[in-house]
N, CA, C and O atoms as a GROMACS GRO file, in nm:
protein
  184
    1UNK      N    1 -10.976   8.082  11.901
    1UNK     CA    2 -10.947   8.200  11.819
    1UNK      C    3 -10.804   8.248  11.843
    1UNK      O    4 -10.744   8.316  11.760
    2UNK      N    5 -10.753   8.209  11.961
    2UNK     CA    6 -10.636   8.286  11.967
    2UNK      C    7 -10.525   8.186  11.938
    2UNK      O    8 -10.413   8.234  11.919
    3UNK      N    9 -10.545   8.010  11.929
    3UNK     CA   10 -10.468   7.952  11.852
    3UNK      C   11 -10.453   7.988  11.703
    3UNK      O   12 -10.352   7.959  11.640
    4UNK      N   13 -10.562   8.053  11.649
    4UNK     CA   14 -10.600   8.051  11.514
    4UNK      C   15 -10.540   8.229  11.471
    4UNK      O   16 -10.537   8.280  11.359
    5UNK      N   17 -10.512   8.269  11.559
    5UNK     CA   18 -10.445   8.420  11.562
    5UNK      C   19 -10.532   8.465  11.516
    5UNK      O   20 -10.516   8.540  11.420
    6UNK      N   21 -10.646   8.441  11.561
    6UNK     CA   22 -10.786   8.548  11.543
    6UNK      C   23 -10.805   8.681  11.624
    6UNK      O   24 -10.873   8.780  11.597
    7UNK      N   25 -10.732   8.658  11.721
    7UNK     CA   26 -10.763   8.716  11.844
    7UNK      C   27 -10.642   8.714  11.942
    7UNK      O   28 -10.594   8.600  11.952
    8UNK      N   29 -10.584   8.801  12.012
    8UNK     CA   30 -10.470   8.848  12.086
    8UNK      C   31 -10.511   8.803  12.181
    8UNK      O   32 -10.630   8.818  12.211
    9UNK      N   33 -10.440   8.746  12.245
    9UNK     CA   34 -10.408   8.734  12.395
    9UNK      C   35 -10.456   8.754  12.545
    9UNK      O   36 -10.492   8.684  12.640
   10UNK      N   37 -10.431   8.921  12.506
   10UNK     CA   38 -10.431   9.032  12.621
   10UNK      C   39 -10.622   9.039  12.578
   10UNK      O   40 -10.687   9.037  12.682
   11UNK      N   41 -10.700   9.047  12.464
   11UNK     CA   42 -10.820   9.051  12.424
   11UNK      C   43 -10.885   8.922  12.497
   11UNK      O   44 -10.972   8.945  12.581
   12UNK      N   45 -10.862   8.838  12.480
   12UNK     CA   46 -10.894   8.691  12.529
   12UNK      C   47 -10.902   8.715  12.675
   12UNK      O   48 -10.997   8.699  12.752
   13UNK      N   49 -10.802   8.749  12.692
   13UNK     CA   50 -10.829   8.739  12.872
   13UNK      C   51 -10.912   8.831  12.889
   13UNK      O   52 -10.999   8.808  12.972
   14UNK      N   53 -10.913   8.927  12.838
   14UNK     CA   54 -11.012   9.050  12.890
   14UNK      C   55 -11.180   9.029  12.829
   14UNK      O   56 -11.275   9.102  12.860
   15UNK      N   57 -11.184   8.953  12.769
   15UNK     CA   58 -11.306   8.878  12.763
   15UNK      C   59 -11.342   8.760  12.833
   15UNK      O   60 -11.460   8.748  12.865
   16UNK      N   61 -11.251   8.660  12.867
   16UNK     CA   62 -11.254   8.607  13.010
   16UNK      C   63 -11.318   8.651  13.166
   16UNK      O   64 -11.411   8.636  13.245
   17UNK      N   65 -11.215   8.704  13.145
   17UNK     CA   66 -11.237   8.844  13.299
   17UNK      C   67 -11.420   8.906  13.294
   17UNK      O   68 -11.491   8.904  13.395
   18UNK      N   69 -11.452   8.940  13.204
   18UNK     CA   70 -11.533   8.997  13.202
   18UNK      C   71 -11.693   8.914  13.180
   18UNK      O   72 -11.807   8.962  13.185
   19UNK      N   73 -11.640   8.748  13.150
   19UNK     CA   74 -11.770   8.662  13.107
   19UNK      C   75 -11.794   8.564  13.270
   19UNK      O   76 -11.883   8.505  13.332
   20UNK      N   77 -11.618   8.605  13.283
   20UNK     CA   78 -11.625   8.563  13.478
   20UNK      C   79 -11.742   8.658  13.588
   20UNK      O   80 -11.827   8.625  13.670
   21UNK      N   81 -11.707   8.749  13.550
   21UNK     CA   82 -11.757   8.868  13.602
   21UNK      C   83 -11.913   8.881  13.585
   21UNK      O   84 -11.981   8.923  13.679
   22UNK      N   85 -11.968   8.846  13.467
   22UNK     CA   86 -12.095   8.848  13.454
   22UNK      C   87 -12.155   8.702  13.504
   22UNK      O   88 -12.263   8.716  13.562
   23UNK      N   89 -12.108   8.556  13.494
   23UNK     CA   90 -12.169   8.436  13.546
   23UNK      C   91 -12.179   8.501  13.717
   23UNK      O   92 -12.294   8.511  13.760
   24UNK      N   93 -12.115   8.525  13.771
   24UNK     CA   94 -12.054   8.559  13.894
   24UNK      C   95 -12.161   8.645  13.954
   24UNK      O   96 -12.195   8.642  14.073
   25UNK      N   97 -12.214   8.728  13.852
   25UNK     CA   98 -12.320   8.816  13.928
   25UNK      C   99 -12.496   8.741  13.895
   25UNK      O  100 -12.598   8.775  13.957
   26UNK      N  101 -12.490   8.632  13.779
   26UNK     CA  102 -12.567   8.587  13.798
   26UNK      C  103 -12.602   8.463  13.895
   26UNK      O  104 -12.704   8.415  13.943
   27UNK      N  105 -12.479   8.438  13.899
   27UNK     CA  106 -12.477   8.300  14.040
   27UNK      C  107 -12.521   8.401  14.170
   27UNK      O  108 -12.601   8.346  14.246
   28UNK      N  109 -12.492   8.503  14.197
   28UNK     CA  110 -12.548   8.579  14.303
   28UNK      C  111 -12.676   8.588  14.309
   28UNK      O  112 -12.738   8.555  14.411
   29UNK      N  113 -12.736   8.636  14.196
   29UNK     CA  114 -12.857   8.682  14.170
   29UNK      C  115 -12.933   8.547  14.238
   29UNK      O  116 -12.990   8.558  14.346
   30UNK      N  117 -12.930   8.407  14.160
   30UNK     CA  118 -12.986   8.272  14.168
   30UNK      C  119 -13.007   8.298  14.322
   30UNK      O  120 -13.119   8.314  14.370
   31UNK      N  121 -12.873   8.302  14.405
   31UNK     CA  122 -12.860   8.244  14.511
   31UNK      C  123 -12.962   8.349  14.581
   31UNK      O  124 -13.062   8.297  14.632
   32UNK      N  125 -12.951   8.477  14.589
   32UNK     CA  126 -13.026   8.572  14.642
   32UNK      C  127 -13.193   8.542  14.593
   32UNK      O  128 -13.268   8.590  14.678
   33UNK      N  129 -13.248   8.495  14.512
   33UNK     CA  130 -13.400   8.455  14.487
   33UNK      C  131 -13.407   8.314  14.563
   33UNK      O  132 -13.524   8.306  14.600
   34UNK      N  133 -13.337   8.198  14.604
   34UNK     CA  134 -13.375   8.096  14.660
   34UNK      C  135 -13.359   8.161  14.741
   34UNK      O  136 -13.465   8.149  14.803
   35UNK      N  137 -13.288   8.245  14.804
   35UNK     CA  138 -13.292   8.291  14.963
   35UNK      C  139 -13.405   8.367  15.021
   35UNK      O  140 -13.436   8.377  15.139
   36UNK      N  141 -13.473   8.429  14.892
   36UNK     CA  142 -13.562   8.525  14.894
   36UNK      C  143 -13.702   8.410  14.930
   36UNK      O  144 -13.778   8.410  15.026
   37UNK      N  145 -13.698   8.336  14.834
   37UNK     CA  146 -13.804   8.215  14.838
   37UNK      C  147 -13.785   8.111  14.977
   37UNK      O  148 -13.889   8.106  15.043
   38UNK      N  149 -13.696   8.047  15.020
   38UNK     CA  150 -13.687   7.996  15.202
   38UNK      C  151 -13.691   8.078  15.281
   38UNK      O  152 -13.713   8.033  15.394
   39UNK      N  153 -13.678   8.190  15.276
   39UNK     CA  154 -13.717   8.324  15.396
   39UNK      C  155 -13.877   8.349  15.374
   39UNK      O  156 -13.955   8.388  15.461
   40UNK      N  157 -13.909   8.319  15.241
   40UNK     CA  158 -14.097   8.339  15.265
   40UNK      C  159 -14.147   8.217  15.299
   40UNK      O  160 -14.247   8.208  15.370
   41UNK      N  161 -14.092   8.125  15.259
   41UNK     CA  162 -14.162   7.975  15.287
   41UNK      C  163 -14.136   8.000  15.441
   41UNK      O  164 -14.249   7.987  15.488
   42UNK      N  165 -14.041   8.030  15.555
   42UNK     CA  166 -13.998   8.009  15.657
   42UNK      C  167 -14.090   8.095  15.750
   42UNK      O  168 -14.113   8.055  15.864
   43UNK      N  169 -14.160   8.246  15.690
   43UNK     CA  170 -14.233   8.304  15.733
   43UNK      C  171 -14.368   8.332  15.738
   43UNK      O  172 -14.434   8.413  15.802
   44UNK      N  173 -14.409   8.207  15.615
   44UNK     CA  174 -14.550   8.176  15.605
   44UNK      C  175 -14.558   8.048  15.710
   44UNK      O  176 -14.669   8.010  15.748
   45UNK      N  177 -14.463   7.998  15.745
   45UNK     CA  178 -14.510   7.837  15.875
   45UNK      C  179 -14.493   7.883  16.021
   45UNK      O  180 -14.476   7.807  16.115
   46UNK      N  181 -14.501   8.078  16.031
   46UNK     CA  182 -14.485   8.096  16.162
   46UNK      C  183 -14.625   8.097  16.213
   46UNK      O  184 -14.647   8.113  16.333
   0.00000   0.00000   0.00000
C-alpha cells in the first residue's frame, strides 16, 4: 500500500509497531499456558 501511495509511511510503521506489539503479547500468552500446563503435569507426578 505504501508503494501504491495508498498509505503514508509514518501510518505503515505505526501499524507495524502496533501488529508487533500484539503477536508479542500473544507469543507470551502461548508461552505462559505451556508453562501453566508442565507445572501441572510436574505436580501431578509428585
Amino acid at each position: 500500500m505504501v508503494l501504491n501511495g495508498e498509505l503514508d509511511t509514518k501510518t505503515a510503521n505505526s501499524i507495524i509497531l502496533a501488529c508487533n506489539a500484539i503477536l508479542s503479547g500473544i507469543r507470551t500468552d502461548e508461552q505462559e499456558k505451556k508453562l501453566a500446563e508442565l507445572e501441572q503435569i510436574l505436580n501431578e507426578r509428585d
